[in-house]
PDB file of N, CA, C and O in Angstrom:
ATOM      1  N   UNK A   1       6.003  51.216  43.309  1.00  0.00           N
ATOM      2  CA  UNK A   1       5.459  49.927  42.983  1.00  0.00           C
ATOM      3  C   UNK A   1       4.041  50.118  42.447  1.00  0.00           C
ATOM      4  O   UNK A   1       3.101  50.578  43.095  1.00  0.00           O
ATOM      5  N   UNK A   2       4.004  49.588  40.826  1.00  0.00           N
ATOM      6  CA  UNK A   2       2.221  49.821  40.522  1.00  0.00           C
ATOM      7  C   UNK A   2       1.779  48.583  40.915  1.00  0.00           C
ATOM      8  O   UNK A   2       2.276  47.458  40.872  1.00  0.00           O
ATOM      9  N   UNK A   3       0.594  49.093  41.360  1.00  0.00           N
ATOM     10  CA  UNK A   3      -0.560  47.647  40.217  1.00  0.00           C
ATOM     11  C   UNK A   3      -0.348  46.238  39.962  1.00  0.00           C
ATOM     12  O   UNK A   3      -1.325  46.068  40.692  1.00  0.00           O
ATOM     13  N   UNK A   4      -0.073  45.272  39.689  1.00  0.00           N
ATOM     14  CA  UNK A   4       0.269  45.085  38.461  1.00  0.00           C
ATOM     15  C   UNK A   4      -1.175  44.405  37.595  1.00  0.00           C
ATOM     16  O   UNK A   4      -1.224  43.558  36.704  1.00  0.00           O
ATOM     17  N   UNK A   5      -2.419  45.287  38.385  1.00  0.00           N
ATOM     18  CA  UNK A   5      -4.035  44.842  37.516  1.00  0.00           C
ATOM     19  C   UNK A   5      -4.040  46.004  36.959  1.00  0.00           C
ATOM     20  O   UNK A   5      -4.060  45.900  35.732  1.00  0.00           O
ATOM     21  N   UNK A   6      -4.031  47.135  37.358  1.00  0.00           N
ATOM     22  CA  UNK A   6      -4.494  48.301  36.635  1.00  0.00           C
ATOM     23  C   UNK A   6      -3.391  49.518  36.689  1.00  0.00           C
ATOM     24  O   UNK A   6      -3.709  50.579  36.153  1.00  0.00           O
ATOM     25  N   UNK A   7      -2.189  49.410  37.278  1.00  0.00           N
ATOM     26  CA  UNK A   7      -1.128  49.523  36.829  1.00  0.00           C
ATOM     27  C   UNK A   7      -1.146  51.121  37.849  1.00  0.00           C
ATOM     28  O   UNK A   7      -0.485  52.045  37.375  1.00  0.00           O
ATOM     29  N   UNK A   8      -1.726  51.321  38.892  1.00  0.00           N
ATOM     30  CA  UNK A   8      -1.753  52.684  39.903  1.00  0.00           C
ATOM     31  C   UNK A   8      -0.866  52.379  40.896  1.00  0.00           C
ATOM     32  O   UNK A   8      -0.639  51.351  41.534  1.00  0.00           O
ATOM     33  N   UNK A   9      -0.233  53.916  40.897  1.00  0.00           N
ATOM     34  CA  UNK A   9       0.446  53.994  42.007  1.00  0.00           C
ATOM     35  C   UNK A   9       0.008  54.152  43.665  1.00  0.00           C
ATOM     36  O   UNK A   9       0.655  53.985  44.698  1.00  0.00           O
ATOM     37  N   UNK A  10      -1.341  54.536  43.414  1.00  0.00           N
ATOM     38  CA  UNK A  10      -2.020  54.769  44.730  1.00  0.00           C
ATOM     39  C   UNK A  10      -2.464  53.569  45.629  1.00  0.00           C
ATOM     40  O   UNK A  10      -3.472  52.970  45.256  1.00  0.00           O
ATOM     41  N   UNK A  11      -1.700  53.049  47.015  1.00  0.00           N
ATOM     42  CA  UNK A  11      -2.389  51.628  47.341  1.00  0.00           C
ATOM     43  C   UNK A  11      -2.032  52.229  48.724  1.00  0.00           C
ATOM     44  O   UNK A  11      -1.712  53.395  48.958  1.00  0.00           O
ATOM     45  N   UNK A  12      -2.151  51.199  49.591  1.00  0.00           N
ATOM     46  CA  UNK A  12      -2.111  50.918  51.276  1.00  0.00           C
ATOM     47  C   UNK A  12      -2.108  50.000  51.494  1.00  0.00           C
ATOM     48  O   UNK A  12      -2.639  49.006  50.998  1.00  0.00           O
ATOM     49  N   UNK A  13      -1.097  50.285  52.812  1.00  0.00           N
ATOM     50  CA  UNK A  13      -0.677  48.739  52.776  1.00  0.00           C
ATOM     51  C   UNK A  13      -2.176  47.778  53.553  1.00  0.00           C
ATOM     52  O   UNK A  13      -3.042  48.558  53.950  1.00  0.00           O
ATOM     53  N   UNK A  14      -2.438  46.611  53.727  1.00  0.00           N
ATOM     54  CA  UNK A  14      -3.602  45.717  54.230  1.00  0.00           C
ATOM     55  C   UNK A  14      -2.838  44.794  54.750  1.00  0.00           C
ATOM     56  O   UNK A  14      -3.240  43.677  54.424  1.00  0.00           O
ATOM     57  N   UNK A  15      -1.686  44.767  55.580  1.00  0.00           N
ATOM     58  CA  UNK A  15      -1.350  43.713  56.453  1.00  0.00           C
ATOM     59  C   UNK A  15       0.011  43.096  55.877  1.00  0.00           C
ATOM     60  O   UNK A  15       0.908  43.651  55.244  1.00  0.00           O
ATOM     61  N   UNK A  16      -0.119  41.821  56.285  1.00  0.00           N
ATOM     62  CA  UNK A  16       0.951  40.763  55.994  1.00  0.00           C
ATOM     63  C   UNK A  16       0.868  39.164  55.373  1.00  0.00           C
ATOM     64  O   UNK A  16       0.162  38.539  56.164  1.00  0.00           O
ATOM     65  N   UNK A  17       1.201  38.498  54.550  1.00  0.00           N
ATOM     66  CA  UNK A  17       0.945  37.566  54.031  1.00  0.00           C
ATOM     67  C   UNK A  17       2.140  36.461  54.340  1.00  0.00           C
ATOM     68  O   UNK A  17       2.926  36.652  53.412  1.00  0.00           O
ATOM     69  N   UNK A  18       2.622  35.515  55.080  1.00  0.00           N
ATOM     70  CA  UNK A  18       4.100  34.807  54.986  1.00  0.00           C
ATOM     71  C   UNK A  18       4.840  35.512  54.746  1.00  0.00           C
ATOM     72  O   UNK A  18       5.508  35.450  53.715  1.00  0.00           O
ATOM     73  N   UNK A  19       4.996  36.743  55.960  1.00  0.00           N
ATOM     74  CA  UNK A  19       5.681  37.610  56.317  1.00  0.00           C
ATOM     75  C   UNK A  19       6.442  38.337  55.575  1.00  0.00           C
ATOM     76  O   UNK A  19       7.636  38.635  55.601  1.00  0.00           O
ATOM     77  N   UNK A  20       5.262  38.661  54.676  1.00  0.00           N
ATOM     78  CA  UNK A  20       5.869  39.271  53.593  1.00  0.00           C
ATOM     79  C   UNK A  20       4.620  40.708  53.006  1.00  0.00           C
ATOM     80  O   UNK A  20       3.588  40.422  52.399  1.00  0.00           O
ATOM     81  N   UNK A  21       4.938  41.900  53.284  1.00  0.00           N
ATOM     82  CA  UNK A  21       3.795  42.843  53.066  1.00  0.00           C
ATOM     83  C   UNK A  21       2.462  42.707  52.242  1.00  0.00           C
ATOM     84  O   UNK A  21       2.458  41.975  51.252  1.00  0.00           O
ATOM     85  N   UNK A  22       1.510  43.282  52.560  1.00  0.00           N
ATOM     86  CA  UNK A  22       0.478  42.972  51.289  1.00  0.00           C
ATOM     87  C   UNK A  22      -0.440  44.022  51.143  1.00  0.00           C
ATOM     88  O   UNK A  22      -1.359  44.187  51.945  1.00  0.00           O
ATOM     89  N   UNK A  23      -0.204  44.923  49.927  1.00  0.00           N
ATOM     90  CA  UNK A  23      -0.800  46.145  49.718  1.00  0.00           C
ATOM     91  C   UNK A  23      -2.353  45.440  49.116  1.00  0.00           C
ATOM     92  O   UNK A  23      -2.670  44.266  48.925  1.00  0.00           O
ATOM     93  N   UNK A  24      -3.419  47.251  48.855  1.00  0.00           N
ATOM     94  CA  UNK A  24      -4.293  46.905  48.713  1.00  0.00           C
ATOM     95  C   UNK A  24      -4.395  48.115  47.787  1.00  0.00           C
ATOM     96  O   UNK A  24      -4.095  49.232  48.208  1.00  0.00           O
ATOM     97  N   UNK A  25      -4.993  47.831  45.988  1.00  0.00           N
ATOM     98  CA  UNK A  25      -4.959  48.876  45.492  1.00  0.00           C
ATOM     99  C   UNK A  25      -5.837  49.955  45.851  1.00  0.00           C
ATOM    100  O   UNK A  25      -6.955  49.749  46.324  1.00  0.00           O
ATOM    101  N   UNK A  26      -5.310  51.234  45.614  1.00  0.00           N
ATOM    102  CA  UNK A  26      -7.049  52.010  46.072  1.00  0.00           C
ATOM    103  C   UNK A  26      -7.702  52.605  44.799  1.00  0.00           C
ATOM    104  O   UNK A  26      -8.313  53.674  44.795  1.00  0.00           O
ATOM    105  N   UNK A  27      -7.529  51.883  43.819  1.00  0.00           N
ATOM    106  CA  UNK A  27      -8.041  52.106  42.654  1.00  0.00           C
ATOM    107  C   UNK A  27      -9.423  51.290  42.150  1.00  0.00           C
ATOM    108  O   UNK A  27     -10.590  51.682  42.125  1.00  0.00           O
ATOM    109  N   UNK A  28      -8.698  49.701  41.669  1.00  0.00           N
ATOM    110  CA  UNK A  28      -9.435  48.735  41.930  1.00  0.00           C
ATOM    111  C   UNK A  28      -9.750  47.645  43.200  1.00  0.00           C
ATOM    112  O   UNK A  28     -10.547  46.736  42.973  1.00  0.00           O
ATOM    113  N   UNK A  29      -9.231  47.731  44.289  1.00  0.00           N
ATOM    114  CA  UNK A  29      -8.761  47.046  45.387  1.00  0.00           C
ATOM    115  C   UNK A  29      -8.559  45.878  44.880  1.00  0.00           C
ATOM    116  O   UNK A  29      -9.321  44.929  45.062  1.00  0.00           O
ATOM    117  N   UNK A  30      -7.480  45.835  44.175  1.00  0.00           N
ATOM    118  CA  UNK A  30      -6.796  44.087  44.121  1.00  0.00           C
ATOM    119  C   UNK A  30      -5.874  44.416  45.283  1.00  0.00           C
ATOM    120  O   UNK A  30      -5.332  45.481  45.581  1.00  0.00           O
ATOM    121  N   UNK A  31      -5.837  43.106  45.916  1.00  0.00           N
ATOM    122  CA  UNK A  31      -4.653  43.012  47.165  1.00  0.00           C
ATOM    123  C   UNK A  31      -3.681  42.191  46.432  1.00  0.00           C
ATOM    124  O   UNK A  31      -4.109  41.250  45.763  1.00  0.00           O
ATOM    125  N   UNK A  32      -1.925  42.532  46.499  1.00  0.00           N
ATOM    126  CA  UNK A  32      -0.714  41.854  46.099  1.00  0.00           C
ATOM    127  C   UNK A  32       0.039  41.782  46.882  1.00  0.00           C
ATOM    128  O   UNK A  32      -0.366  42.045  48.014  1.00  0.00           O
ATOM    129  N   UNK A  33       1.508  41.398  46.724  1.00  0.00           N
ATOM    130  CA  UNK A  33       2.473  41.313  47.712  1.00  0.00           C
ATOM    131  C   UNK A  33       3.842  41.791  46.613  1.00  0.00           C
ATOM    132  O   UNK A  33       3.903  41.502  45.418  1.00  0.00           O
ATOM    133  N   UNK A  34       4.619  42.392  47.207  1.00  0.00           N
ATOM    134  CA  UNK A  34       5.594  42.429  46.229  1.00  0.00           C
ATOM    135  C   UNK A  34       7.115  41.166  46.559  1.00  0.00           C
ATOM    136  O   UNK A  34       7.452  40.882  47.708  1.00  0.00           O
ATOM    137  N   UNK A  35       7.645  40.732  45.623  1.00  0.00           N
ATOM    138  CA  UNK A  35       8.524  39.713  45.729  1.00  0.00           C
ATOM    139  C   UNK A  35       9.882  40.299  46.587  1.00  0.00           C
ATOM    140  O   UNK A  35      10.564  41.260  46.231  1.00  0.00           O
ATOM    141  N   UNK A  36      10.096  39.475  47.802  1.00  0.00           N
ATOM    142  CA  UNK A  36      11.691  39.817  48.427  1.00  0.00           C
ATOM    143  C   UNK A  36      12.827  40.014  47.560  1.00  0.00           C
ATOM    144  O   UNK A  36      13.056  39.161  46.703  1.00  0.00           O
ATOM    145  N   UNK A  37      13.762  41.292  47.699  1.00  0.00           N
ATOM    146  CA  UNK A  37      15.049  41.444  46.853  1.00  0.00           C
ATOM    147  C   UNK A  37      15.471  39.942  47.459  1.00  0.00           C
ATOM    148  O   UNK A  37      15.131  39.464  48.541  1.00  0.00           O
ATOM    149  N   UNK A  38      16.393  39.292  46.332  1.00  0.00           N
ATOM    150  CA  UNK A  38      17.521  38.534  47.333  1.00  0.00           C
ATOM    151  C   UNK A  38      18.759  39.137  47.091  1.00  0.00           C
ATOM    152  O   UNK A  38      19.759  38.761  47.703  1.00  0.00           O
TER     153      UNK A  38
END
């Protein structure tokens, strides 16, 4: 999963958002969430 600000593979995760993961880049530190498969 990149990025999707600066497009790196390098992140960690920073918790949980509506129970749903929420990485933190370690590039630029934008924090995202990635969308549930359904």
């Amino acid at each position: 999963m990149d990025c999707p600000r600066c497009g790196s593979i390098n992140y960690r995760k920073a918790g949980f958002v509506n129970s749903r993961q929420r990485y933190e880049c370690k590039e630029c530190h934008y924090h995202y969430t990635v969308a549930k498969k359904s």
